[in-house]
Phi, psi and omega in degrees: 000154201273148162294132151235103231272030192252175180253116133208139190184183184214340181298169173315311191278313181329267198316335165323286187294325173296318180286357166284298176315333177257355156327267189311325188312302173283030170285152189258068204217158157283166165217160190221136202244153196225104135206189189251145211286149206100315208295342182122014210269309199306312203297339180279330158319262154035270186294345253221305166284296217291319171267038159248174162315291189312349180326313182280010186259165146352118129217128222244122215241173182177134187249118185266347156334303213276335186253143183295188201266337139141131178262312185338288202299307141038262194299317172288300201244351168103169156208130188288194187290139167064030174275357152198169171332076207147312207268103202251313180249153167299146137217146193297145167266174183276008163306329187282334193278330157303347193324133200028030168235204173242174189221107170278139183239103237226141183080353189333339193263341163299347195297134215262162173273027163260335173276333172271358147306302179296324188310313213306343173277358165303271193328306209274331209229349163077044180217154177234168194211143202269164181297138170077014185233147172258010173248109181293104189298133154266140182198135185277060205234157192254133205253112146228134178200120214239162168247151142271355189282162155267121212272301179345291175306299187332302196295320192280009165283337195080001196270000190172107182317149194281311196289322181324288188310337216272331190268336162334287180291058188273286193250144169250159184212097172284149165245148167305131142319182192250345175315285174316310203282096198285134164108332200254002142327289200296314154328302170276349183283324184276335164316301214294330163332282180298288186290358152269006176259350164294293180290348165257038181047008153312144192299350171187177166228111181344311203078169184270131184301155151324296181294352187252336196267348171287326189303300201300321159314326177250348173284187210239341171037082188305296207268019179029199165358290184297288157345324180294307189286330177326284190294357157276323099031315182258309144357274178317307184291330100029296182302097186296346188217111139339312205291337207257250167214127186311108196252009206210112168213121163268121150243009135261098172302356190252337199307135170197140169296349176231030176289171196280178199284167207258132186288003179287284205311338170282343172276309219272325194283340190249322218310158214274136167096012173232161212221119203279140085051000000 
């Protein structure tokens, strides 16, 4: 699927936050960007890198998610040859690999706390120390890093150091649900539209029937942005006549009278020592 790195929308909170971001941007500062996935966090990283001093530099992503607890610092900060089980060669970690560039940290709040003990010496002193070495690498990089957790909360849990969050937050930037953003449903149903019926060659674009743009006006979009298009995307490839106005949107592609049993249900039917009747 094609990357899609553009801002559209129109509401008020929306355009807030994208003019925070292009605020902070040339600040040498962490920023910490706060929504719920779909919302948009990687592309306000993005723009975030693309208007600093740094732009022509790095910027280096990392799902603290995608990785077990551990691989993380690992992964984040390097290892020399034999500093655990694996490690058959040095490697750079990606602070290094960020080096004058910026390094998103996407998920932040899984970081386990020995990895956010080495960041917070990152954030302060601007050196990382590689897994099995005792000599500290300098290294220059602008930390952006976003969450859906509440970090506040986490830190008042003891779940996520307090000083960390305390060097993080120079700016927070919420991005909105789409839920919330009046008006930019029918804005963004119709971009997403217009460019898959663009990408199946169509002579033109119909637009969406009055009963499909009410639908659409009214689902709660769990999955925000990413969700949308999906389901205006699918819509479209779906619609046998250009001519007419997209009259028909599924938004559970799974909905079917013969998708499979749900697996709880599939644990209670196997479970060992029962026997169908």
């Amino acid at each position: 699927m094609k990357r899609d790195n553009q801002f559209i929308g129109q509401s008020g909170a929306f355009l807030d936050a994208v003019e925070r971001a292009s605020r902070a941007a040339p600040m040498n500062r962490p920023v910490l960007v706060i929504g719920e996935r779909g919302t948009g966090k990687e592309l306000i990283a993005e723009r975030l890198h693309r208007l600093s001093p740094r732009w022509d530099e790095p910027l280096v992503t990392v799902n603290c998610a995608a990785l077990p607890e551990t691989l993380i610092e690992a992964e984040l900060f390097g290892h020399e040859a034999g500093a655990f089980t694996g490690a058959t060669r040095v490697r750079a970690g990606r602070f290094e690999e960020a080096d004058r560039g910026t390094l998103f940290l996407d998920e932040l709040g899984n970081l386990s706390m020995g990895a956010q003990e080495r960041l917070l010496r990152a954030v302060e002193y601007g050196e990382v120390t590689r897994i099995g070495s005792s000599r500290p690498i300098r290294v220059d990089v602008r930390i952006v890093a976003a969450t859906n957790d509440d970090l506040p909360a986490l830190a008042e849990r003891g779940e996520f150091r307090s000083d960390l969050l305390d060097r993080l937050c120079f700016e927070v930037i919420t991005l909105p649900p789409l839920r919330v953003r009046e008006g930019d449903v029918d804005v963004l149903a119709d971009y997403f539209g217009r460019r898959m019926a663009a990408e199946l060659q169509w002579e033109g674009w119909p637009g969406f029937a009055e009963h499909v743009r009410r639908q659409l006006d009214d689902y709660p979009w769990p999955g925000n942005v990413r969700e949308l298009r999906n389901v205006v995307e699918r819509a479209v490839y779906r619609w046998d006549d250009w001519s007419q106005p997209v009259g028909h949107v599924q938004f559970d592609p799974f909905d079917s009278p013969w998708k499979p049993a749900s697996p709880a249900h599939r644990k209670q039917e196997s479970a060992p020592g029962q026997r169908a009747a």
